[in-house]
C-alpha positions, 0 to 999 in steps of 0.5 A, spaced: 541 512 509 536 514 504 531 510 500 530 515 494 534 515 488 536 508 488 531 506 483 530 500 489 522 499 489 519 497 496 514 493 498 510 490 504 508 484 506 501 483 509 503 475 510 510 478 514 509 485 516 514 489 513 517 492 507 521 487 502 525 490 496 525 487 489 531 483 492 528 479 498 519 480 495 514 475 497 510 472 492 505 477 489 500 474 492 503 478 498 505 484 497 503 491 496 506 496 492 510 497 488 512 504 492 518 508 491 520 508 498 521 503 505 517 509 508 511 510 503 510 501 503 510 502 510 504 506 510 500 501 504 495 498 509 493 505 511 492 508 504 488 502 503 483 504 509 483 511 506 482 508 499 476 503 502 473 509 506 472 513 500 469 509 495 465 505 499 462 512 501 463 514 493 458 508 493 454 510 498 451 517 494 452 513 488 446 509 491 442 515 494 445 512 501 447 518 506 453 516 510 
C-alpha cells in the first residue's frame, strides 16, 4: 500500500512516537508536519537535528565564531 497520491497528510507525534494522520492528529502542540508521506514524518526528528545544526553553525560565523 503506498502513501502518495492519497492527498492524506502524515504527521509525527513527539508525545507518542509515531506518525498520526489527519484522522487520528494529536493537538498541534504535539505534532510535526505537516508531511506528504508516513515515511517523510517518520524522519521529522532527524530533519530538525540537521535543521538545528546548520543554523546554529550559520549563527556561529554569523557571530565570528569558527565551529
Amino acid at each position: 500500500m503506498s502513501d502518495s497520491g492519497s492527498g492524506a497528510q502524515y504527521f509525527w507525534c513527539i508525545r507518542h512516537h509515531r506518525v498520526e494522520t489527519d484522522a487520528d492528529v494529536c493537538p498541534a502542540r504535539y505534532v510535526l508536519g505537516p508531511y506528504t508521506s508516513a515515511a517523510d514524518a517518520e524522519q521529522a526528528l532527524e530533519r530538525v537535528r540537521e535543521r538545528n545544526e546548520t543554523w546554529e553553525a550559520e549563527d556561529a560565523r554569523w557571530a565570528g565564531e569558527e565551529r
